[in-house]
C-alpha positions in Angstrom: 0.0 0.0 0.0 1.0 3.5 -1.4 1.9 6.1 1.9 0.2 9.8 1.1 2.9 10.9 3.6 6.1 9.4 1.7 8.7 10.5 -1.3 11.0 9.2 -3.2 13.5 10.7 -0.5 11.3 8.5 2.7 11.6 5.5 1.0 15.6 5.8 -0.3 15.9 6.7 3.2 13.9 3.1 3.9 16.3 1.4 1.9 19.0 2.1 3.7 17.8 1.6 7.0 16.5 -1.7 6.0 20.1 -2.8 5.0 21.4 -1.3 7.7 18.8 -3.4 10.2 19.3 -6.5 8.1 23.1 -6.4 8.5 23.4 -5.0 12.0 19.9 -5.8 14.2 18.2 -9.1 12.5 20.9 -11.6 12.8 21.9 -10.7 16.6 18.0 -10.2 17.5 17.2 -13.5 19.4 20.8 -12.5 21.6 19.7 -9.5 22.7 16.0 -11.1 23.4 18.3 -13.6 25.5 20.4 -11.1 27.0 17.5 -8.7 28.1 19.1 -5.6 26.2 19.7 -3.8 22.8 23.8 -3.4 22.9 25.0 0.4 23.8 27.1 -0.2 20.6 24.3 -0.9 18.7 22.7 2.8 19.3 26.2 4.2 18.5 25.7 2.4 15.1 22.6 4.0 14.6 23.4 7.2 15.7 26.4 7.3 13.4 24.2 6.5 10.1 21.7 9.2 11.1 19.0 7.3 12.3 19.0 8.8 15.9 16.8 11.8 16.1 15.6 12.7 13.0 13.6 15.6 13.9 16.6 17.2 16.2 17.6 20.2 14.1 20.7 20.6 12.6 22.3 23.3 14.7 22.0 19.9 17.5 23.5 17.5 15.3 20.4 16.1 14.1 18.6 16.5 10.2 16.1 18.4 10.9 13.7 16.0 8.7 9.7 15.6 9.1 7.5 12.8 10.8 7.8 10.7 8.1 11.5 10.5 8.0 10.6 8.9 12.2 7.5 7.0 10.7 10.2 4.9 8.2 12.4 4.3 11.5 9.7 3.3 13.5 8.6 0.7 11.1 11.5 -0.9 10.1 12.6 -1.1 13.8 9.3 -2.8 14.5 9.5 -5.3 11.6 13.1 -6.4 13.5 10.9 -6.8 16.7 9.0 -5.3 19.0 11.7 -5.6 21.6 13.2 -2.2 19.6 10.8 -0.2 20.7 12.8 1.7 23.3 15.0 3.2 20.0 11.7 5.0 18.9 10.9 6.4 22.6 14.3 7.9 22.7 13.7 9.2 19.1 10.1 10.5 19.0 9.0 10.9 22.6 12.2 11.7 25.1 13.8 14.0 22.2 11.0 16.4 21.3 9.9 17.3 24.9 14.1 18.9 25.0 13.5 20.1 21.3 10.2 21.9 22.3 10.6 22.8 26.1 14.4 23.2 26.8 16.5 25.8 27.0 19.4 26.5 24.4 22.0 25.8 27.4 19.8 21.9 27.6 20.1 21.5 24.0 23.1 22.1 23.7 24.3 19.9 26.2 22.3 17.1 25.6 21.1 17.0 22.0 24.3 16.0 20.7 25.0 13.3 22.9 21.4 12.1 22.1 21.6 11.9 18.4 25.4 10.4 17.9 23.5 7.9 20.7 26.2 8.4 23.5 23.3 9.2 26.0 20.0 6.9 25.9 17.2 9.0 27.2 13.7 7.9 29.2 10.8 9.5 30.5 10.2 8.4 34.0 6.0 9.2 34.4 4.4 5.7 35.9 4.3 5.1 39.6 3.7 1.6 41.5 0.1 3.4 42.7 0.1 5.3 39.5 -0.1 4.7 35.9 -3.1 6.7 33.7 -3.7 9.0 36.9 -0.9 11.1 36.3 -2.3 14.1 38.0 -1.6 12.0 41.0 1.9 10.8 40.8 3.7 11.0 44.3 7.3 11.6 43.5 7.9 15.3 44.3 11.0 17.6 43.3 11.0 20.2 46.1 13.5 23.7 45.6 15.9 23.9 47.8 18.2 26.9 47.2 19.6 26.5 43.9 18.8 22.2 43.6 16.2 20.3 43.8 15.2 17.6 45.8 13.4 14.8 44.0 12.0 11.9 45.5 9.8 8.8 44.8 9.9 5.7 43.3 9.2 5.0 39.3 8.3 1.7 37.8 8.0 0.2 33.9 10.6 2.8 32.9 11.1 1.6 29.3 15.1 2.2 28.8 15.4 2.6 32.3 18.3 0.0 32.5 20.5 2.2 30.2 19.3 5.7 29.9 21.7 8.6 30.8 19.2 10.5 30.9 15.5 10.6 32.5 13.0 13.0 31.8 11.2 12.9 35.1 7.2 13.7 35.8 6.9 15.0 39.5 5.0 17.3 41.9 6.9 20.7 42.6 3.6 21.9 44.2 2.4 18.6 45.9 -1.0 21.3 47.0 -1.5 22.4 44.1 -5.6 23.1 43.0 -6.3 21.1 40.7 -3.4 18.5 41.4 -2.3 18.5 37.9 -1.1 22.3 38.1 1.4 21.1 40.9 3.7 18.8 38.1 7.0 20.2 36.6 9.1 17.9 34.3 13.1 17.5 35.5 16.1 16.4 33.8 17.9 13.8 35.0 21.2 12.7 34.1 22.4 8.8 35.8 25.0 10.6 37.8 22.6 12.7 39.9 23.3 12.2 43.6 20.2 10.1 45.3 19.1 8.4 41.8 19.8 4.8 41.2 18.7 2.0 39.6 16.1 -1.0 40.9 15.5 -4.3 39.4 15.6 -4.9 35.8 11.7 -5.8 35.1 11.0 -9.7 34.4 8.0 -9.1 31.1 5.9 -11.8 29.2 7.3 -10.0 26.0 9.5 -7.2 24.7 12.6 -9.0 26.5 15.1 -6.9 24.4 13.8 -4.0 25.4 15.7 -3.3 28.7 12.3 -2.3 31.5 12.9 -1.2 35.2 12.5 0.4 38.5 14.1 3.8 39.4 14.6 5.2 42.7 14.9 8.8 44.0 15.9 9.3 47.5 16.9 12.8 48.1 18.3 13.3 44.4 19.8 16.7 43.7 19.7 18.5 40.3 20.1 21.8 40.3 17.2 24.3 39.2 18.7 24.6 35.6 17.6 21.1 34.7 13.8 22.0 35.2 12.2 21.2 31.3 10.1 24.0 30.3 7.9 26.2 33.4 7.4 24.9 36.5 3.8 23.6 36.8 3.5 23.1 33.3 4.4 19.7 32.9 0.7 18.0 32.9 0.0 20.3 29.8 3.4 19.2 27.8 2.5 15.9 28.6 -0.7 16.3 27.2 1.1 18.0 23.7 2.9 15.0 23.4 0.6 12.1 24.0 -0.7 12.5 20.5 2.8 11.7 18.8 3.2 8.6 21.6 -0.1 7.1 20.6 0.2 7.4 16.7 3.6 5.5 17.4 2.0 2.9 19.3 -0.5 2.5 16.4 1.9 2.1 14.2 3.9 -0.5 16.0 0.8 -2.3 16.2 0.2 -1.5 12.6 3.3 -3.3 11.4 3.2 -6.3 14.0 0.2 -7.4 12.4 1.1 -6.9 8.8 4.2 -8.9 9.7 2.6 -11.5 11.4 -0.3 -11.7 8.8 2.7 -11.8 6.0 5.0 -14.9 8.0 1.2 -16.7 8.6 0.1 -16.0 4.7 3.6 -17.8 3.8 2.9 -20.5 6.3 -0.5 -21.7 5.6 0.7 -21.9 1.7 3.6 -24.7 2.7 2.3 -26.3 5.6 0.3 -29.3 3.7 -2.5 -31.8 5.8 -4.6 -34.3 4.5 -2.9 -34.2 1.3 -2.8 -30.2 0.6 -1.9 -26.7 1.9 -4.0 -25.8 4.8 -4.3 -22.4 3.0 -6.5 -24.5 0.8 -9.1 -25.0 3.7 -12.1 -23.4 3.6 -11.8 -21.9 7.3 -8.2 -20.8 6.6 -8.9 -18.7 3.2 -11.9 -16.8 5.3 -9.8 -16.1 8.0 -6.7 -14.9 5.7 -9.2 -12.8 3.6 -11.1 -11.7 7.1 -7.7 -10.6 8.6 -6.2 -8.9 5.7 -9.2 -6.8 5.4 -8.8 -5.9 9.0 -5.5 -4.8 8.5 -6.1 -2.8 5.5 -8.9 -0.7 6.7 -6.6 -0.1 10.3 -3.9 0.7 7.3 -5.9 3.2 5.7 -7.5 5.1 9.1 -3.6 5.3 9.9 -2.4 6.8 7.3 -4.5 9.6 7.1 -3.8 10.8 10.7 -0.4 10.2 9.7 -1.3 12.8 7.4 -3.1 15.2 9.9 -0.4 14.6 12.3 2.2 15.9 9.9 0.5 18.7 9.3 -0.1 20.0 13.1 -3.9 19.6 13.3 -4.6 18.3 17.1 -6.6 14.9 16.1 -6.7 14.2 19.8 -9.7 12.2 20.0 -8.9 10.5 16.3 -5.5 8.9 17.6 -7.2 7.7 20.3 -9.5 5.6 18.2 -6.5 4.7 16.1 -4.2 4.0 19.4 -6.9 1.3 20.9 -8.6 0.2 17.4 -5.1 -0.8 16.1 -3.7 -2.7 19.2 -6.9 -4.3 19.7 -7.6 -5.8 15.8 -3.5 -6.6 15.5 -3.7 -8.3 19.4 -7.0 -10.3 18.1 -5.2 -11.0 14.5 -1.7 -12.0 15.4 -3.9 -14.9 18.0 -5.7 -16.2 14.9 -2.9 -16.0 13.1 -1.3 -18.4 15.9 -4.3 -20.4 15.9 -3.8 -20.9 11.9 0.2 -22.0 12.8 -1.0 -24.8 15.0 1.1 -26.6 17.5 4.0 -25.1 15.8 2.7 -21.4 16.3 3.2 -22.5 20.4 7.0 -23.1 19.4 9.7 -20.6 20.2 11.2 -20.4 16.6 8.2 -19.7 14.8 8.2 -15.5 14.8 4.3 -15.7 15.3 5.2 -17.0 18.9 7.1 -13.4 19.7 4.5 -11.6 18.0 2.1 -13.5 20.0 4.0 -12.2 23.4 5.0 -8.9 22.4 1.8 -7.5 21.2 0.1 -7.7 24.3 1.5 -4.9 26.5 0.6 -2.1 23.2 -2.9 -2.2 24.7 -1.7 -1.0 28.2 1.1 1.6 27.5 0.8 5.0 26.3 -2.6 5.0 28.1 -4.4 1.8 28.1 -7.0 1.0 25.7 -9.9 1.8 28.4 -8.2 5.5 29.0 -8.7 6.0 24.7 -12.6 5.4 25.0 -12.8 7.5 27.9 -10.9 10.5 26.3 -13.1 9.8 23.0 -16.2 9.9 25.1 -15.2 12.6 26.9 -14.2 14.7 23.6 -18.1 13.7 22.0 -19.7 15.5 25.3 -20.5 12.6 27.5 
């Protein structure tokens, strides 16, 4: 299917990443899936072809380039695995909240570092008693002459094993009316006194991509790392969630298009009573049923790709796109499982890793529930 959002220049640019991938990613994949971690010397490979923060501008060491330059990287890095996803976090979530809100003095320090893939960055927003109520997260960052203080606890902090820097959500006015006034966003580089590291997070899926706990007990930054006004946080959050969920749409997007493409090949080889099973009624209506799911998903996509790329806020759009998609691909990439048989339960079949990795895109970025409540909310109920 055609992109409305891609040129000649997007899909050269494809080419080369997908050599690059297939050379340097695909045949080390199931190690880092076994080793719990995408190697720091793989992002300093990616960072020295270009493909770290695309949308950094020049003057930072970046290209400058638009959306769809990030949308190309997104989906390649999602046809490797899922497991990559922290590379597009770092890329299209972490980067533009410095881009947008930092000062030239935080660019400049950390841009750099960010795009050459020296420093690995992570926003730090979930809480053990906290995940869509982020109004009411509990860590606080209090002033305390020219510091400040930050503590609390953060949990299913996606890079958190090897970030070098953490964006973190916390209260700077813990009575603030309404709560979500009170949060500020700090940055937080690994060496900050008080900050260190809990366990590495045991997940069902996604094992490359390194998951954990992160502590604060009396960590000072100074007052120069505060992103953007104090008290503004909750509304840059809100800026940015649209970009988050059209990624996670598109993760899911590609997932089942990979999955539907590795079960399409299967069901035309794997032969029983005397014939391809793709021959079987039952497996031709599911094929054609499941294709035409993913197509229509395909299109609604692309057009808010689209939208996106040209600023409109499609709010309440993305958040039909962000549960619709990971819903259809979680309920596809099963059947498609089902279609595989025995060997679809079997570790070297890829259907069994999309199988586990698709699972979480439901929850992240706002679960699934949160989308229907923001559409609802957005139609007047």
């Amino acid at each position: 299917m055609d992109h409305p959002y891609l040129t000649e220049e997007h899909e050269m640019f494809r080419r080369s990443l997908r050599a690059f991938l297939e050379k340097h990613a695909a045949p080390f994949f199931d190690q880092w899936e076994q080793e719990r971690r995408i190697p720091k010397s793989f992002w300093r490979l990616m960072g020295e072809q270009g493909f770290l923060g695309p949308m950094v501008p020049e003057a930072y060491g970046g290209a400058g380039v638009d959306f769809g330059f990030s949308v190309v990287i997104n989906e390649e890095l999602e046809r490797i695995g899922s497991g990559m996803v922290g590379i597009g976090l770092h890329n299209d979530i972490v980067l533009p909240y410095i881009v947008s809100y930092g000062t030239e003095a935080q660019k400049q320090r950390w841009l750099p570092q960010c795009v050459t893939g020296e420093t690995i960055t992570a926003i730090a927003m979930t809480e053990p008693g906290t995940g869509s109520d982020l109004a009411n997260v509990r860590t606080t960052a209090i002033r305390d002459g020219d510091s400040y203080v930050i503590n609390g606890q953060k949990t299913f902090i996606t890079n958190g094993v090897q970030a070098g820097l953490i964006v973190v959500v916390a209260k700077t006015d813990s009575h603030a009316k309404p709560p979500h006034r009170g949060i500020s966003l700090i940055l937080v580089p690994e060496d900050a006194p008080g900050f260190s590291r809990g366990r590495q997070l045991k997940k069902i899926g996604q094992h490359s991509q390194d998951t954990a706990e992160l502590f604060f007990e009396n960590c000072r930054v100074p007052i120069s790392n505060l992103l953007g006004e104090e008290g503004e946080g909750f509304r840059y959050l809100t800026e940015k969630l649209q970009q988050e969920r059209i990624l996670v749409a598109i993760a899911a997007q590609v997932a089942m298009e990979e999955a539907l493409r590795e079960t399409l090949e299967y069901v035309k080889q794997r032969t029983a009573f005397g014939q391809p099973i793709g021959k079987f009624q039952n497996t031709r209506f599911k094929m054609a049923e499941m294709m035409t799911q993913s197509s229509v998903a395909r299109a609604f996509l692309d057009q808010l790709i689209v939208r996106h790329m040209k600023g409109e806020e499609i709010v309440t759009e993305v958040s039909m796109a962000k549960w619709w998609s990971t819903d259809v691909a979680k309920s596809v990439i099963g059947e498609c499982l089902q279609l595989h048989g025995g060997y679809g339960y079997m570790e070297e079949y890829p259907i069994a890793r999309r199988y586990r990795d698709i699972a979480v895109m439901s929850i992240y970025a706002g679960t699934n529930e949160i989308m229907k409540t923001i559409i609802a909310k957005n139609l007047g109920l």
